[in-house]
C-alpha positions as CSV (number, residue, x, y, z in Angstrom):
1,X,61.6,-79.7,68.7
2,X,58.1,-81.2,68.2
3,X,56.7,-81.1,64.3
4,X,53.4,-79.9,64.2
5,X,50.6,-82.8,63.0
6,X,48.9,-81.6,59.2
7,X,45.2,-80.5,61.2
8,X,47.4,-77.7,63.4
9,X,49.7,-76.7,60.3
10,X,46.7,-76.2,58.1
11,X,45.3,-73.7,60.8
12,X,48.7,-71.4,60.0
13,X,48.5,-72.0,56.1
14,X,44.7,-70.6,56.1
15,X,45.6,-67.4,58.5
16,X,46.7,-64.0,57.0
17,X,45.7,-60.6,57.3
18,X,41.8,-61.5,57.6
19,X,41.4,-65.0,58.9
20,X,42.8,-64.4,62.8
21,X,43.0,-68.2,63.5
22,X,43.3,-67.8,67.4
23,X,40.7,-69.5,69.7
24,X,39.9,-67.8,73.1
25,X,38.0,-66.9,76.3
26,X,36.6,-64.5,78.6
27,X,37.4,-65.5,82.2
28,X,35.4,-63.5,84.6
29,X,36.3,-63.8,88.7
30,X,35.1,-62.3,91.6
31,X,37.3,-59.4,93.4
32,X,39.1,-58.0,95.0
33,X,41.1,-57.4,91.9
34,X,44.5,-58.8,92.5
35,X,47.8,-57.0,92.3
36,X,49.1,-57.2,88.7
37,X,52.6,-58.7,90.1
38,X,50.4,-61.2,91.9
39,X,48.9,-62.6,88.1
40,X,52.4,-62.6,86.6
41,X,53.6,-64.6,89.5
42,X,50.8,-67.5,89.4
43,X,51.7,-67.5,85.5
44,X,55.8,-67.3,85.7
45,X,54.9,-70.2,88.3
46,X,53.1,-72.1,85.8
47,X,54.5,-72.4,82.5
48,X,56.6,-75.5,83.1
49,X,53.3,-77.4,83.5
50,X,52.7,-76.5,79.5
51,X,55.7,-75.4,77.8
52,X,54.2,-74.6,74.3
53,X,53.5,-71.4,76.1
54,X,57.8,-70.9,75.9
55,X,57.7,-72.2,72.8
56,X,57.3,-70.7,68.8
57,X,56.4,-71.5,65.2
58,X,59.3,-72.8,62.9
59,X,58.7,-73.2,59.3
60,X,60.5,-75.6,57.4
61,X,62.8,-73.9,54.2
62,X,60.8,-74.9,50.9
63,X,58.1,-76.3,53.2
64,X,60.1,-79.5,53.0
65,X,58.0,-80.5,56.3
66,X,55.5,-79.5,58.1
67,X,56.4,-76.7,60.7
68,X,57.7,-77.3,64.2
69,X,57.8,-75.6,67.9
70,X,61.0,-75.2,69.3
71,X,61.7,-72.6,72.3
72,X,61.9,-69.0,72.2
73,X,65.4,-67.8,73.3
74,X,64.0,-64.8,73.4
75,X,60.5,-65.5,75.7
76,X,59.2,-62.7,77.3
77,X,56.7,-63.3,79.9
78,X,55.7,-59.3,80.0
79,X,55.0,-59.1,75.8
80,X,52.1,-62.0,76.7
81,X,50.6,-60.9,79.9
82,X,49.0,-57.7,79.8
83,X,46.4,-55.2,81.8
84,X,43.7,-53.2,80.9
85,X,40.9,-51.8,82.4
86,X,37.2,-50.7,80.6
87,X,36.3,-47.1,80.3
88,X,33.8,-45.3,82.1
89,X,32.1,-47.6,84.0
90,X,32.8,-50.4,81.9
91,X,29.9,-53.0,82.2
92,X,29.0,-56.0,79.7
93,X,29.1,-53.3,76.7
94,X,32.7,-52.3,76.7
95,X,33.7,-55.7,78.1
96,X,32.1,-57.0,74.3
97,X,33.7,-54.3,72.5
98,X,37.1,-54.8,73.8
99,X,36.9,-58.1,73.6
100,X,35.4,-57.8,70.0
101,X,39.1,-55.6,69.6
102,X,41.1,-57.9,70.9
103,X,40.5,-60.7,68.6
104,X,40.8,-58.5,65.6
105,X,44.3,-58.0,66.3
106,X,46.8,-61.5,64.7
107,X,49.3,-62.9,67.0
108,X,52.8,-62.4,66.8
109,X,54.2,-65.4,64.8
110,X,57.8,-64.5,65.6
111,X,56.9,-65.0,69.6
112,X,54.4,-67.9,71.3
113,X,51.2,-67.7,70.1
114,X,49.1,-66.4,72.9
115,X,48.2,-63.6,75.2
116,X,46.3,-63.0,78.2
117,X,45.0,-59.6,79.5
118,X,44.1,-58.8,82.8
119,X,40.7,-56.6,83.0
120,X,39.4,-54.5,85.3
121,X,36.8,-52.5,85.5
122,X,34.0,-55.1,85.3
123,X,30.0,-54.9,86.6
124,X,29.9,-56.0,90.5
125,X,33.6,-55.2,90.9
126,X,34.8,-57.8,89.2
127,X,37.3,-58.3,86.6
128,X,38.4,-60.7,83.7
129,X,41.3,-62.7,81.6
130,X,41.1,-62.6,78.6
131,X,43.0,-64.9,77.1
132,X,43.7,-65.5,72.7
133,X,45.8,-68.6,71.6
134,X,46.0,-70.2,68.3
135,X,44.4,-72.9,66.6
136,X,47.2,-74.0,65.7
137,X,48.3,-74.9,69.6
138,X,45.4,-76.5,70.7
139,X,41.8,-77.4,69.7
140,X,38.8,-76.9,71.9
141,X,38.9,-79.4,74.1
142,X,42.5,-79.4,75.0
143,X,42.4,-75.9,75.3
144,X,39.5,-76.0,78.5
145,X,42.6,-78.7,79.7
146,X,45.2,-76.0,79.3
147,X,43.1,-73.1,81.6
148,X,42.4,-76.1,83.6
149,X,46.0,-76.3,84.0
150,X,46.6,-72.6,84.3
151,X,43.7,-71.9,87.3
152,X,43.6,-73.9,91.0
153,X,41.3,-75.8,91.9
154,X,42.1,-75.0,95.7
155,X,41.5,-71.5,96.5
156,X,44.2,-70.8,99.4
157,X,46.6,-72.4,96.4
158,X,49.7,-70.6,96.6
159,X,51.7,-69.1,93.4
160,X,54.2,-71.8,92.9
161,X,57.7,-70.3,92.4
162,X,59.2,-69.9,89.2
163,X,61.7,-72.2,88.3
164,X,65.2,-71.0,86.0
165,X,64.2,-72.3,82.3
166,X,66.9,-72.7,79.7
167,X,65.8,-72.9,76.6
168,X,66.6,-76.1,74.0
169,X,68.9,-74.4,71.0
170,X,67.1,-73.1,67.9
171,X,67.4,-75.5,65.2
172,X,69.1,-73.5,62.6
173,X,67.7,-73.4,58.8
174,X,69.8,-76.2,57.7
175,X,68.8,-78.1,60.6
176,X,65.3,-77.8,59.8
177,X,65.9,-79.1,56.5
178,X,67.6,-81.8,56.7
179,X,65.7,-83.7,59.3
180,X,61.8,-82.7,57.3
181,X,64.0,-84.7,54.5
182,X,65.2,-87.9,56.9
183,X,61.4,-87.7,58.2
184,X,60.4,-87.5,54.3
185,X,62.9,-90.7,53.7
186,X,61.7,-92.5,56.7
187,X,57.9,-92.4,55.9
188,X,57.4,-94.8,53.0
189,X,58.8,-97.6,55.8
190,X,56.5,-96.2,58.2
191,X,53.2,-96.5,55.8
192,X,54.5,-100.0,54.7
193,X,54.5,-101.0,58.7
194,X,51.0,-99.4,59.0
195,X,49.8,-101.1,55.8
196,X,51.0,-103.9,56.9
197,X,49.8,-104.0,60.2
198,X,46.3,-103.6,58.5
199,X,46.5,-106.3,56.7
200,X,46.7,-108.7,59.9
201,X,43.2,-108.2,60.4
202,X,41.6,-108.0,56.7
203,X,38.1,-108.1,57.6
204,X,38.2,-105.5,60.1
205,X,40.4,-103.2,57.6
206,X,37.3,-103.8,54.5
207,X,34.6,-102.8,57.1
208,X,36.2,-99.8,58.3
209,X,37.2,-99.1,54.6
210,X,33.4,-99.3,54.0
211,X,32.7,-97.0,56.7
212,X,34.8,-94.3,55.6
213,X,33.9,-94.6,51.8
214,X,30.2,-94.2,53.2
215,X,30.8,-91.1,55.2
216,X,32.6,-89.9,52.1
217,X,29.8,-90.0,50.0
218,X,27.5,-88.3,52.4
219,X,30.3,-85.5,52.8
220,X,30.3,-85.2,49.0
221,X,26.4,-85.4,49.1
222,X,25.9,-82.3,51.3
223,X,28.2,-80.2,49.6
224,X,25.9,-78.4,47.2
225,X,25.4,-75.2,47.2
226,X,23.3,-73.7,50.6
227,X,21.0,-70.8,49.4
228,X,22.4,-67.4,50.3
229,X,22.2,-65.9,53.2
230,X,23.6,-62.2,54.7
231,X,25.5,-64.9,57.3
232,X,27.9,-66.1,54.6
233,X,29.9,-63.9,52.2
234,X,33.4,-61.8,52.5
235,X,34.6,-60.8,55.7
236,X,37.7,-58.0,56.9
237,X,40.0,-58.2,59.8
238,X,37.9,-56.8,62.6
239,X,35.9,-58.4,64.8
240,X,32.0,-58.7,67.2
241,X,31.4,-60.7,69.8
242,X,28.4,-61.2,71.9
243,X,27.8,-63.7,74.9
244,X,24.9,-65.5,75.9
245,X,24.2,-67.3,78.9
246,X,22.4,-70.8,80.1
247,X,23.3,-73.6,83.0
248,X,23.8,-77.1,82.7
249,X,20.3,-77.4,84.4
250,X,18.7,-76.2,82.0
251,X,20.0,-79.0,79.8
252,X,19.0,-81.8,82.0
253,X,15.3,-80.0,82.4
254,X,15.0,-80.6,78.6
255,X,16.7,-83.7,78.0
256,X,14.2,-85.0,81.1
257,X,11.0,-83.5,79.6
258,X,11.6,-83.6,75.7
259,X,15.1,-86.2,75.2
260,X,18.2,-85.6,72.9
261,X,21.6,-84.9,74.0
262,X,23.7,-82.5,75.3
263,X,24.8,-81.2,71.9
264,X,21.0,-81.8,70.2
265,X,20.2,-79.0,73.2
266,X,22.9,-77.1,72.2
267,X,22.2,-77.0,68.7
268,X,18.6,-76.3,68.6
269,X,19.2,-73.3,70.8
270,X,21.3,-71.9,68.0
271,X,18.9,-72.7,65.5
272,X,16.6,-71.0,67.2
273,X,18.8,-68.1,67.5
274,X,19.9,-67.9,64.0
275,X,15.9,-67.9,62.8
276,X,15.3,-65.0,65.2
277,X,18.8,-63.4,63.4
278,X,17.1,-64.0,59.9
279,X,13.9,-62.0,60.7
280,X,15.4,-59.9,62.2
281,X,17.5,-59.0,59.0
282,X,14.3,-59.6,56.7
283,X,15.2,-62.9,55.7
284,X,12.6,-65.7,55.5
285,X,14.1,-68.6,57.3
286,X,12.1,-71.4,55.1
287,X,13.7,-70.2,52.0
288,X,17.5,-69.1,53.4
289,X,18.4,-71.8,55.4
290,X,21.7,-72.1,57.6
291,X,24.1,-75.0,57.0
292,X,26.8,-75.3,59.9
293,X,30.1,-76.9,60.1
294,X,30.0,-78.9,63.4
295,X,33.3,-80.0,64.8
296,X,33.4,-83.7,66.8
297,X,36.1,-84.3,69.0
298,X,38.5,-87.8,68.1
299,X,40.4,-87.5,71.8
300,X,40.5,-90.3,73.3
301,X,40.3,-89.9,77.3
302,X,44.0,-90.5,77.8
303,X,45.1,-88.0,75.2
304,X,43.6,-85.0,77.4
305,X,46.9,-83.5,78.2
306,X,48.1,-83.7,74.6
307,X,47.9,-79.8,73.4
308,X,47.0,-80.4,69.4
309,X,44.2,-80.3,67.5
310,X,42.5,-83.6,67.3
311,X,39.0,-83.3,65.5
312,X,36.7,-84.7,62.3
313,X,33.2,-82.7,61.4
314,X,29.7,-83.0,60.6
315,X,27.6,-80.9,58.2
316,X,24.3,-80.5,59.5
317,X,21.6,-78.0,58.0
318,X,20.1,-76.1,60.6
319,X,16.4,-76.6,60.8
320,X,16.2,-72.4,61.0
321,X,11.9,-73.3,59.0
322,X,10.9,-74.9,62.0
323,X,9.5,-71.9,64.6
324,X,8.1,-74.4,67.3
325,X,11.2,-75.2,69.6
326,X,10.1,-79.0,70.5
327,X,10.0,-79.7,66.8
328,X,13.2,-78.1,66.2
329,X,14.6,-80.1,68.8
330,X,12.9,-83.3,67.4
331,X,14.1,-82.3,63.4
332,X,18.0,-81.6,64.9
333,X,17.9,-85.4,66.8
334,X,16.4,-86.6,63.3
335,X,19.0,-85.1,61.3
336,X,22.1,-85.5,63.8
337,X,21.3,-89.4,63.9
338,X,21.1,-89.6,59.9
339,X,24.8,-88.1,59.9
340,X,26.1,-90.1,62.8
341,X,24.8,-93.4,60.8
342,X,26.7,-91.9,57.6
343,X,29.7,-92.5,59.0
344,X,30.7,-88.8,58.4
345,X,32.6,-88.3,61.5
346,X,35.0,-91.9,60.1
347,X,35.4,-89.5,56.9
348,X,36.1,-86.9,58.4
349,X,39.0,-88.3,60.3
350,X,40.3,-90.3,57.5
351,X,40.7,-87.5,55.5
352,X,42.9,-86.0,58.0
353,X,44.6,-89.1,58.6
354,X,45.1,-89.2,54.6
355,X,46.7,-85.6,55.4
356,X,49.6,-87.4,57.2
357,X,50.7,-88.9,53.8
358,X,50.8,-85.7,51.8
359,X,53.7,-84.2,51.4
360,X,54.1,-80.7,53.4
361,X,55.5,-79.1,50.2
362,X,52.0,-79.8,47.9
363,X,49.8,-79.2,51.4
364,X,51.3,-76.2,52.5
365,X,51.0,-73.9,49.1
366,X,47.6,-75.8,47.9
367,X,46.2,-74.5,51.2
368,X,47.7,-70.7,50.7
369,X,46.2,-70.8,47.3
370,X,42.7,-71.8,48.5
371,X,42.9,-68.8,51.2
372,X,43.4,-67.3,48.1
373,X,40.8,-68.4,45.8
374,X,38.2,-68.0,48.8
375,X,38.9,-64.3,49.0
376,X,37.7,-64.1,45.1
377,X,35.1,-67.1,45.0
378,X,32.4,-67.6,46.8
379,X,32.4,-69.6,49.6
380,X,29.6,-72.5,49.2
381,X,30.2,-75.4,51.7
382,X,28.3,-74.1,54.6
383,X,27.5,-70.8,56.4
384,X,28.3,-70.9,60.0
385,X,29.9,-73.3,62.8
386,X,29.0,-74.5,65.7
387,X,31.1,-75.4,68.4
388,X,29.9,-77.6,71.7
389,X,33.0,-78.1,74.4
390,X,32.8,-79.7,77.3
391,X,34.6,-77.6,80.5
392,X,35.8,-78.3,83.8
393,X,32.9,-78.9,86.0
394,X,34.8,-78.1,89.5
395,X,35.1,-74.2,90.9
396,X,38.6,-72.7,89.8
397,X,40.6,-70.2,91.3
398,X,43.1,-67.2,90.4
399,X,45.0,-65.6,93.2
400,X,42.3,-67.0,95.9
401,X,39.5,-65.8,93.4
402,X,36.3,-67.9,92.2
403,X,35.7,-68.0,88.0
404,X,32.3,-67.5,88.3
405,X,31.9,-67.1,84.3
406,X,34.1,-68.9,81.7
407,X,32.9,-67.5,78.5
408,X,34.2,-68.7,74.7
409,X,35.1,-66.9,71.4
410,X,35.4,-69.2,67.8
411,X,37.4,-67.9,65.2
412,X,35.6,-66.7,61.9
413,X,36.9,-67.1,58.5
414,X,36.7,-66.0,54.7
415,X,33.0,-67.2,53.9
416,X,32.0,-67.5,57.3
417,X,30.7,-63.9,58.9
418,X,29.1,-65.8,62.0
419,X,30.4,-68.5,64.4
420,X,28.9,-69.6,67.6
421,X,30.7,-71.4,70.6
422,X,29.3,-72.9,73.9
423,X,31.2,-73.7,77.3
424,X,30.4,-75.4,79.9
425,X,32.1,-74.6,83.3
426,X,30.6,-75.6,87.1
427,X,27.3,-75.9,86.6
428,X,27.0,-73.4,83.8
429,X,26.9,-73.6,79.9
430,X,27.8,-70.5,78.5
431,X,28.1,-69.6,74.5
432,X,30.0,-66.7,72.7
433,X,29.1,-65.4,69.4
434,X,31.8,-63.9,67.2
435,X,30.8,-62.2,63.8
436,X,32.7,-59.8,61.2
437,X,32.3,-56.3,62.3
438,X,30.9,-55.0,59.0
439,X,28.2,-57.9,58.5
440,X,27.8,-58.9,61.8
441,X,26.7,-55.5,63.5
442,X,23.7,-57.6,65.3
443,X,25.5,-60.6,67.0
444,X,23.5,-59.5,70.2
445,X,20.5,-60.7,68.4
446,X,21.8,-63.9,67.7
447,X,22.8,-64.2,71.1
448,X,19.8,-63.0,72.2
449,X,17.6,-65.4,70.6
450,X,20.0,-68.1,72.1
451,X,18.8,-67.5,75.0
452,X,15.3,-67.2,74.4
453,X,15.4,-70.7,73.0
454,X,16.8,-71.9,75.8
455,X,14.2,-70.4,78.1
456,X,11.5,-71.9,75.5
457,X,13.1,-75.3,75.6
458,X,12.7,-75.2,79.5
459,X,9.6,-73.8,79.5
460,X,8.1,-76.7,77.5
461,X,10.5,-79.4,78.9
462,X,9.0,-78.3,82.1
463,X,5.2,-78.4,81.1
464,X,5.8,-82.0,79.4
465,X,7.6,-83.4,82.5
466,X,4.9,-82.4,84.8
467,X,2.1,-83.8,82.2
468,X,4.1,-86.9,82.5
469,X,4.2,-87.2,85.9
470,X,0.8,-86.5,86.6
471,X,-0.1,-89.1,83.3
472,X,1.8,-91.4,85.9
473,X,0.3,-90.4,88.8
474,X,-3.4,-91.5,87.1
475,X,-2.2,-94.8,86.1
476,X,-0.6,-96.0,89.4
């Protein structure tokens, strides 16, 4: 019985019937498409290597504590592995509307929180996995781990055979109880040690303290208002979801020719796609602007196989006015190095360190009343989110068969009607864009203009490079 940490916990308190808080991905292979019994073999062979997947949701009574996973006596490998295959014939169209469908449906919290549906029918004879987990399991990075996990990295790998499983017994109801209330006893000790053990090194503890209470500030600065835009407002239940694609070379051809980072690269793209969204819709981009959420991973490198959520956040307002991609790409760096130097990411993670310390009976209801409120108010912090993960980088295999595409999907929630993901995998980098079926009827335009400035990017990054060069050339 492991108790979920307060980051995973708040992902279940925010879900209901329109916030689907699963994360999830589009796997597409190369055929021959393998025998159905060949799939459920590879997976029956594989879920000892992460046993969350045998494993299901436990609330505390009273929300005495924060929930816990415990086995399912009960698992059924055939309720989460399922087959499909697209109408007609199929193609990228009903491969995006199925997968839009999908994802509009909420897992089953009285089972493990994930499924995984076997494809067929796809362009090129190929066919997919698409796969749904929640949030509340694993965050983006550990979640690349856990397909990692899943896949081979040899392709003559043979299905490993399934081993008997016996599952731990259920804690009962008074079981749960009374050990949230030990833990509840037990924690004033454990923040004494911690307090304590911060104290041994004073001036270290007062300049971290200043850190945080900077990024803290520039949190609260940032939090005004955004103006309007048809990308924020109420969403429903039901789902879009378009892909747009890009490789890892295309990256390094920009970083080489204009600098920035992976993620600056990354980001710019979408800002470039969300300005071609807002003309699209009618909207001037200088006067609408586009504020995103943008997540920062806190795993440290030997915390990789740890399935949880492990994250702090940046707020960064999309530069959405600036039409020329190299001075996009310039403003982004500007404005990504201002919020790095604000210590935002430290506040960030201090405030769900603070989380720890709250007790899971205030948490749990404040956060079901905010789902709430958001339904009737406004939401006003920002209008999208952006999320940058970094994939395996090695060729992976199902049943002998090559991923050739590992595409992503990002929840949305109540305020949010767009949200954009990107993947890398083997050489490629890859984005998904999910929005709410009634507002976002034109993700492909989003993820169109992705695309396009990417290609832009290049283009320039190329032209600049060679001007370099030949600058170089002339000198030597």
């Amino acid at each position: 019985m492991d108790r979920m940490n307060p980051l995973d916990a708040s992902f279940l308190h925010i879900e209901d019937g329109v916030n689907h808080m699963h994360i999830g991905s589009v796997a597409v292979f190369d055929g021959p498409v393998p025998a159905f019994d060949d799939l459920r073999r590879l997976f029956a062979g594989k879920l000892p290597v992460v046993p969350r997947y045998r494993q299901r949701v436990r609330f505390v009574p009273l929300d005495l504590g924060r929930p816990v996973w415990a086995d399912d006596p009960h698992f059924d490998l055939e309720y989460h592995l399922r087959h499909t295959r697209l109408p007609g014939d199929g193609g990228e169209a009903a491969l995006t509307t199925l997968v839009g469908r999908l994802m509009s449906q909420p897992l089953d919290r009285e089972r493990p929180l994930w499924e995984a549906w076997m494809v067929e029918g796809l362009d090129d004879g190929r066919w997919g996995l698409v796969s749904k987990v929640h949030h509340c399991m694993v965050d983006g990075i550990a979640g690349t781990d856990l397909v990692s996990l899943l896949l081979d990295r040899d392709p003559d790998a043979q299905p490993l055979d399934a081993v008997p499983w016996t599952p731990e017994p259920e804690p009962s109801e008074a079981e749960l109880a009374t050990t949230a209330l030990a833990e509840l006893v037990r924690s004033p000790y454990e923040q004494y040690r911690a307090l304590r053990s911060g104290t041994r090194a004073p001036r270290e503890l007062v300049r971290r303290a200043g850190e945080v209470a900077g990024g803290l500030r520039a949190y609260v600065g940032g939090m005004g208002r955004p103006p309007h835009s048809s990308v924020d407002g109420p969403i429903g239940p039901h789902r879009r979801w378009a892909p747009a694609r890009s490789t890892l070379d295309d990256i390094r051809v920009v970083r080489r020719g204009l600098g920035g980072t992976v993620n600056d690269v990354v980001v710019t793209a979408v800002a470039q796609g969300f300005r071609e969204l807002l003309l699209h819709r009618g909207e001037d981009p200088a006067v609408v602007g586009i504020r995103s959420l943008v997540p920062v991973s806190m795993r440290s490198a030997d915390a990789r196989n740890v399935f949880d959520n492990r994250v702090s956040a940046l707020v960064l307002e999309l530069p959405v006015e600036v039409a020329d991609p190299v001075e996009c790409l310039h403003e982004v760096r500007r404005r990504m190095g201002e919020l790095k130097s604000s210590h935002e990411i430290d506040a960030g993670g201090a405030l769900f360190a603070a989380a720890e310390l709250a007790p899971a009976a205030v948490v749990a209801p404040a956060m079901r009343l905010a789902t709430r409120a958001m339904r009737a108010l406004p939401q006003w912090v920002v209008n999208t989110v952006i999320t940058n993960v970094p994939g395996p980088q090695e060729p992976l295999y199902v049943a002998g068969r090559r991923m050739v595409e590992y595409l992503p999907y990002v929840p949305i929630a109540q305020g949010l009607r767009i949200g954009v993901a990107a993947l890398s995998y083997d050489g490629r980098l890859d984005f998904g864009v999910t929005g709410d079926r009634d507002h976002g009827i034109d993700v492909e335009v989003l993820a169109a203009g992705i695309e396009a400035g990417m290609g832009a990017l290049v283009e320039r990054a190329v032209a600049a490079s060679a001007e370099a060069d030949a600058a170089a050339a002339a000198n030597n």
